[in-house]
C-alpha positions in Angstrom: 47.1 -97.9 1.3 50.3 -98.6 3.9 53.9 -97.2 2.8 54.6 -100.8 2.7 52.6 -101.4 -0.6 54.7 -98.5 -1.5 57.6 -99.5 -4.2 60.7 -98.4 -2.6 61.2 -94.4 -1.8 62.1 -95.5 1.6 63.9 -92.0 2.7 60.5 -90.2 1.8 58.7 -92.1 4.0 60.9 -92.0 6.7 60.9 -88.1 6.2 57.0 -88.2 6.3 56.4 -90.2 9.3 59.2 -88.1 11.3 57.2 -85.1 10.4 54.1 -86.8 12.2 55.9 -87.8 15.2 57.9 -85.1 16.1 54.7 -83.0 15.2 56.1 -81.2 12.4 53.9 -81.6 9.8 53.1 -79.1 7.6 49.6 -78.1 6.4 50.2 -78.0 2.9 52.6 -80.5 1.2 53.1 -80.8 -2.7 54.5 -84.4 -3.3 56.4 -83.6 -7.0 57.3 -86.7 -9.2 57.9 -87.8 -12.5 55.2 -90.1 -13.9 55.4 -93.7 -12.6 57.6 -92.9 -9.4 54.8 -93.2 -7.1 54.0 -89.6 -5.7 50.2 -90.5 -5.8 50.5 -93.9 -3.6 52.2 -92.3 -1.3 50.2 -89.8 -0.9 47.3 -92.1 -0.4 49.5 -93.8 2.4 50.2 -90.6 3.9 46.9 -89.7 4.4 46.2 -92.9 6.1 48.9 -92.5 7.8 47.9 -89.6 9.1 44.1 -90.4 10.7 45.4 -94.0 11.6 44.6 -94.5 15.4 47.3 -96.1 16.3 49.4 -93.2 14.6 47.2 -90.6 16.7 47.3 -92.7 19.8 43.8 -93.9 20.6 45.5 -97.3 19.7 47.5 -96.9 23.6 44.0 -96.2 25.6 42.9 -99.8 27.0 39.9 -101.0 25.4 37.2 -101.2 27.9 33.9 -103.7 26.9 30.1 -103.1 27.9 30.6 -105.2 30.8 33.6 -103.6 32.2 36.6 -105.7 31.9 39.6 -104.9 29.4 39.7 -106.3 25.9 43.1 -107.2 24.1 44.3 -104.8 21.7 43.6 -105.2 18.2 45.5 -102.7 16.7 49.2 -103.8 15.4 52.1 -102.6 13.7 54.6 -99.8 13.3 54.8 -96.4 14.2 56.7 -96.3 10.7 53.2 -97.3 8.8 49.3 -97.0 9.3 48.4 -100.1 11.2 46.2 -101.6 8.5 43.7 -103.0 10.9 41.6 -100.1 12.6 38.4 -98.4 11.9 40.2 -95.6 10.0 43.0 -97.2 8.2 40.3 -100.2 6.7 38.2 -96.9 5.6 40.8 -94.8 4.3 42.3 -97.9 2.1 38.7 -97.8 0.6 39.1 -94.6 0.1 35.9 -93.7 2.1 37.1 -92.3 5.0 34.8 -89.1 5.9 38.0 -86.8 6.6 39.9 -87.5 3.5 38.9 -86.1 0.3 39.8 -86.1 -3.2 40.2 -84.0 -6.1 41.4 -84.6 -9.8 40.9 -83.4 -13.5 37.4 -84.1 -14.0 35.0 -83.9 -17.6 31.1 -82.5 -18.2 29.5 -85.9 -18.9 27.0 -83.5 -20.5 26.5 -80.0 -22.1 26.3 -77.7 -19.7 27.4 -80.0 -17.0 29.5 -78.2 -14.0 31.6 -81.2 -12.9 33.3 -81.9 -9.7 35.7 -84.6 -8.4 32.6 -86.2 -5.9 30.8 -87.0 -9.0 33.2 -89.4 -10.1 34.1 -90.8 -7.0 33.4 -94.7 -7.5 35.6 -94.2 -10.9 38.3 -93.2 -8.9 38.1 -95.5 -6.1 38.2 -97.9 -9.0 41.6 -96.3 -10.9 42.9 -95.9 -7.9 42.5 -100.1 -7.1 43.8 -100.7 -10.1 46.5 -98.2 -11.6 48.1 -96.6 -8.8 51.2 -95.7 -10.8 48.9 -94.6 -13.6 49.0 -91.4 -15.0 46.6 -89.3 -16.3 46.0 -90.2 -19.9 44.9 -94.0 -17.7 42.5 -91.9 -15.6 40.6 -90.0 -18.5 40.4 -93.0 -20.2 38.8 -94.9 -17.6 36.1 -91.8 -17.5 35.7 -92.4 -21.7 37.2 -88.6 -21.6 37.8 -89.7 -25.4 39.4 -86.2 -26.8 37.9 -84.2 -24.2 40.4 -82.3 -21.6 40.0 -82.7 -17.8 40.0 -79.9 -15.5 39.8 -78.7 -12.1 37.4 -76.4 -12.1 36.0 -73.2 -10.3 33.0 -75.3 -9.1 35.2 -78.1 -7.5 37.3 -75.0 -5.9 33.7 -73.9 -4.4 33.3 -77.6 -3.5 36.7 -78.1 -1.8 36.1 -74.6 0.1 32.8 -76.4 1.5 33.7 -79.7 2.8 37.1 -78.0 4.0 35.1 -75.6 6.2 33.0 -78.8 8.4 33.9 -80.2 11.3 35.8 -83.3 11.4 33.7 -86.9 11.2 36.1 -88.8 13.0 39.5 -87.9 12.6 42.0 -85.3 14.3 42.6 -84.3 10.5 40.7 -83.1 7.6 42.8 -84.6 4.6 42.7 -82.9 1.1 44.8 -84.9 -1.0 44.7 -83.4 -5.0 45.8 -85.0 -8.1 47.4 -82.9 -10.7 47.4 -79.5 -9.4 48.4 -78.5 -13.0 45.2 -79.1 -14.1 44.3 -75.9 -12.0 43.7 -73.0 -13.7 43.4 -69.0 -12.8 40.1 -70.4 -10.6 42.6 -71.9 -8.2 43.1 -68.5 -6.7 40.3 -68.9 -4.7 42.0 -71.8 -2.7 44.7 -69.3 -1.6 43.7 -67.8 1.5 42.4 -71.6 2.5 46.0 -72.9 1.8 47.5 -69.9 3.9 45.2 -70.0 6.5 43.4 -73.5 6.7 41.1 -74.4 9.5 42.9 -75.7 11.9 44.0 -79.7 11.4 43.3 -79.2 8.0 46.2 -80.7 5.9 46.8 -80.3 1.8 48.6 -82.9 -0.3 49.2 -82.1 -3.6 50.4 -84.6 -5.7 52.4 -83.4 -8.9 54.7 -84.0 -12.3 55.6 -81.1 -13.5 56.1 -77.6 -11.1 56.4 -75.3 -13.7 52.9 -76.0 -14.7 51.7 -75.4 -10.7 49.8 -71.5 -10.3 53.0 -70.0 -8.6 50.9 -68.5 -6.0 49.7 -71.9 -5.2 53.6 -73.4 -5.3 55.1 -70.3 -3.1 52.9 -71.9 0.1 53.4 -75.3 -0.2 56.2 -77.5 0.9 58.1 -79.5 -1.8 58.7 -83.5 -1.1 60.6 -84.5 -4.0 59.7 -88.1 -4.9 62.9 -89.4 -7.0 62.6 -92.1 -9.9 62.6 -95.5 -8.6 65.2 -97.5 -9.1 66.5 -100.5 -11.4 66.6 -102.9 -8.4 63.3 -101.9 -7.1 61.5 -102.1 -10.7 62.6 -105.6 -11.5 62.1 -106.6 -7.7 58.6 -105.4 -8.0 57.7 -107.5 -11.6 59.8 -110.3 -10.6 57.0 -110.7 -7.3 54.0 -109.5 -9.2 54.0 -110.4 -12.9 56.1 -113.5 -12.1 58.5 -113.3 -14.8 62.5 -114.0 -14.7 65.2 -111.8 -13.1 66.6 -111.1 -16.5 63.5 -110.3 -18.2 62.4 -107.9 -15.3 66.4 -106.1 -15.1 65.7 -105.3 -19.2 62.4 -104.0 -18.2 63.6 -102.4 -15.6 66.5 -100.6 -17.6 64.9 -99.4 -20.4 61.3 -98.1 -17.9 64.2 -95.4 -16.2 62.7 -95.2 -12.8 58.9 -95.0 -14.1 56.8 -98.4 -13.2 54.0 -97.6 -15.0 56.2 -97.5 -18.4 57.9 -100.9 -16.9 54.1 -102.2 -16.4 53.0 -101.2 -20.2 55.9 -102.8 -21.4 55.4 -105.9 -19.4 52.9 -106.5 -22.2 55.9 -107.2 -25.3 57.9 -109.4 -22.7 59.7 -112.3 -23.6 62.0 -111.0 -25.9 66.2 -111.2 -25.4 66.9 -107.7 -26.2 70.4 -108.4 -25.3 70.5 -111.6 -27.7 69.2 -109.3 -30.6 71.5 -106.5 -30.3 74.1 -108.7 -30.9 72.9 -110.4 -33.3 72.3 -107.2 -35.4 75.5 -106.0 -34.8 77.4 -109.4 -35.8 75.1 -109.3 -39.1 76.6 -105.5 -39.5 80.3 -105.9 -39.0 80.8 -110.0 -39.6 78.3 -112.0 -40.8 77.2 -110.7 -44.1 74.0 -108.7 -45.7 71.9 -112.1 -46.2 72.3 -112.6 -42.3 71.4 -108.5 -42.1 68.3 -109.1 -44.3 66.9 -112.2 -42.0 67.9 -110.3 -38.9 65.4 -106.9 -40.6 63.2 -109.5 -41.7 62.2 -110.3 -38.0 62.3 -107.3 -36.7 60.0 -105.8 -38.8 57.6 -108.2 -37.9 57.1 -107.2 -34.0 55.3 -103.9 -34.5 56.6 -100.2 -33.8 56.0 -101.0 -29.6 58.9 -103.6 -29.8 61.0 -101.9 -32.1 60.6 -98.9 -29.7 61.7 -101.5 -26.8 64.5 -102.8 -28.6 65.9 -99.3 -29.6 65.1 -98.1 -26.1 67.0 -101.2 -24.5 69.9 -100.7 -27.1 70.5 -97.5 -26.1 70.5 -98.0 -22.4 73.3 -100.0 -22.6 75.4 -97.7 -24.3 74.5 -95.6 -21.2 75.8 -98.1 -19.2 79.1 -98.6 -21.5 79.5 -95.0 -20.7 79.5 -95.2 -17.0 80.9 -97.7 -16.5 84.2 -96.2 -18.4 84.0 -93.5 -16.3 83.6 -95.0 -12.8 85.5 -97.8 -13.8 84.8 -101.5 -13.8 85.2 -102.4 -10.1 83.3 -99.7 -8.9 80.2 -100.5 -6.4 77.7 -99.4 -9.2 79.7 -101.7 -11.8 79.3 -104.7 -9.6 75.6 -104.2 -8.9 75.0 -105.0 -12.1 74.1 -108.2 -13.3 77.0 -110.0 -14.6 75.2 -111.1 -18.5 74.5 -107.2 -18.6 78.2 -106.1 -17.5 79.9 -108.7 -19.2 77.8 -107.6 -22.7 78.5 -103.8 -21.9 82.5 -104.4 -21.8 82.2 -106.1 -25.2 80.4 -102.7 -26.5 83.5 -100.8 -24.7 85.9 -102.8 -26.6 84.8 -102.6 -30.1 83.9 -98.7 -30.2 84.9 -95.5 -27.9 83.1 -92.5 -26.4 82.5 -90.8 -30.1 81.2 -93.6 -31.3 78.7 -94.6 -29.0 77.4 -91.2 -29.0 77.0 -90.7 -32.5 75.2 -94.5 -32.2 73.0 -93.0 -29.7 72.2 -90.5 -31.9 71.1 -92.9 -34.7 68.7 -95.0 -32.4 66.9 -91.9 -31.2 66.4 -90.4 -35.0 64.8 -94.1 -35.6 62.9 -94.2 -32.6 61.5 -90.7 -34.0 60.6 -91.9 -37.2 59.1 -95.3 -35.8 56.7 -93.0 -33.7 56.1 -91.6 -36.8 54.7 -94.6 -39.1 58.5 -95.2 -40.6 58.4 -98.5 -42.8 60.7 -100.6 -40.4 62.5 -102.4 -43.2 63.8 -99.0 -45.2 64.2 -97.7 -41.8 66.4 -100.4 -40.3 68.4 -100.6 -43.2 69.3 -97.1 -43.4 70.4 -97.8 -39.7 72.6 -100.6 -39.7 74.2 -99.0 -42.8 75.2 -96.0 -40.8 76.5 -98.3 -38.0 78.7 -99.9 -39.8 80.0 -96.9 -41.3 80.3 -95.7 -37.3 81.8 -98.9 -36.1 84.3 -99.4 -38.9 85.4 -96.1 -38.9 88.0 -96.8 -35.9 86.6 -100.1 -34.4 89.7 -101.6 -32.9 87.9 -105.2 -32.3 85.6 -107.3 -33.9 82.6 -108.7 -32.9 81.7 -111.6 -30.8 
């Protein structure tokens, strides 16, 4: 994998390849980021990054045939990325490159089994193909973990303590790249002196979601590359190319993932819906059109299932997120004219018809439903509850009406 089929995080990467090339690199690097902000793909394109030839500089030696005379050089691209196109970086993007390993949570497929990470190697060359952004309830599913909990376990510590300790195959660099360090219990202990004092070339990337779940001997001697939430822009960007659906859709998608693609991926599945065209609708059937357009409006909602109502509650109260920022920063800020102008426009109506109070104690009503929705709530009796206590909310000191 190259940065470039990276989705954004474009000061990380910069802040990775300056390590390499002004040969600061550190041996042991924990990438920490939230689910679905791409900590693990760039992890992968670090580590091919790292033993890409051109990167390491056999690329500049002249390539010399059996004969004698010079051959062209077939090694392109940018010191900024792998090259893509040499021995190591077509290996490493199959994830079969004899200096890079891998470790992850892992299952007994049998009583008594002592699994390690090498035993379910073709599954994760597989997960890896085709959830990158996954997390990893998606990778112990794809193993038929069922209820069973992964682990890292003593025996894989034993495992990574052997290949660690071999020679290098081919590359400068022996790569260790490991998934979910939280996974790693009390047994991780017997990684630390490795860690401290690796073989030389010998370079750890962990890849993690939460640090406070990390052994804290482990975290103490690595360094942290914080991998921020992606944003709006490069969400939607990223559906608009590959799922091929509008701007609009993929902005709503965007806005209501916050900065995770895999949650933006999963919801690509209830697309198609106007969750702006709804949310006025309900609230016109609230505060103007009457309890028989109310009814019909509950009618069809009901009938979408908990995922969209989720969505829909989720999408309402992003905007009143919005509304909220943009009072503070004002409506000809920068951020306020990024956003697209259907969204902005619909976010001052909100502003005009209820304040600060009222949007919060809204907010506070959408996340109680989204609760009880979770929860097996009947949607009807739930959503009329709701929009009675809106009313009450936006009536209390609503200074306009409705469009």
């Amino acid at each position: 994998m190259q940065f470039a089929s990276v989705i954004g995080q474009s000061e990380v990467k910069h802040q990775l390849t300056d390590m390499v090339q002004h040969n600061r690199l550190s041996h042991a690097l924990l990438f920490l980021g939230k689910e679905g902000s791409g900590a693990l793909p760039l992890a992968l394109a670090f580590s091919q990054y790292i033993v890409c030839e051109k990167v390491q500089g056999k690329a500049t030696e002249p390539a010399v045939s059996l004969f004698g005379e010079a051959l062209p050089a077939t090694v392109t691209g940018s010191v900024n990325d792998s090259c893509g196109a040499c021995a190591a970086c077509t290996k490493a993007a199959a994830l079969v490159h004899p200096d890079i390993h891998y470790s992850y949570p892992v299952i007994p497929r049998k009583s008594g089994d002592k699994p390690i990470s090498t035993g379910y190697i073709s599954e994760w060359r597989e997960f890896v193909k085709n959830y990158p952004y996954g997390n990893v309830f998606d990778w112990l599913q794809s193993i038929n973990a069922e209820n069973k909990q992964g682990n890292i376990t003593a025996d894989e510590c034993s495992d990574i303590l052997r290949k660690l300790s071999l020679k290098t195959f081919e590359s400068k660099y022996k790569v260790l790249v490991m998934w979910m360090p939280e996974f790693l219990g009390k047994e991780g202990n017997k990684l630390l002196k490795l860690i401290e004092e690796p073989p030389p070339n010998t370079i750890f990337l962990l890849v993690a979601e939460n640090e406070s779940q990390i052994l804290p001997t482990i975290l103490s001697r690595c360094q942290l590359v914080k991998i921020p939430a992606l944003t709006n822009n490069e969400i939607s960007a990223q559906l608009v190319q590959k799922a091929g659906i509008t701007p609009d859709q993929a902005q709503q998608l965007a806005a209501i993932s916050e900065g995770n693609y895999r949650e933006a991926l999963q919801q690509l599945n209830h697309a198609g819906e106007d969750w702006q065209y709804m949310v006025r609708e309900w609230l016109n059937a609230i505060l103007k059109n009457g309890p028989v357009s109310l009814v019909k409006w509950i009618e069809e909602l009901s009938k979408q299932g908990r995922e969209k109502q989720k969505q829909f509650l989720r999408y309402f109260n992003h905007l009143l997120e919005q509304s909220v920022r943009l009072n503070i920063l004002g409506t000809e800020s920068e951020w306020a004219n990024s956003l697209p102008l259907s969204e902005k426009d619909f976010i001052l109506r909100i502003n005009k018809m209820s304040d600060l109070a009222q949007q919060e104690a809204i907010v506070e009503e959408l996340d109680k439903a989204a609760y009880y929705i979770e929860r097996n709530a009947n949607a009807k009796i739930l959503f009329h509850a709701l929009s009675i206590k809106l009313f009450h909310i936006l009536t209390e000191k609503s200074r306009v009406k409705p469009w």
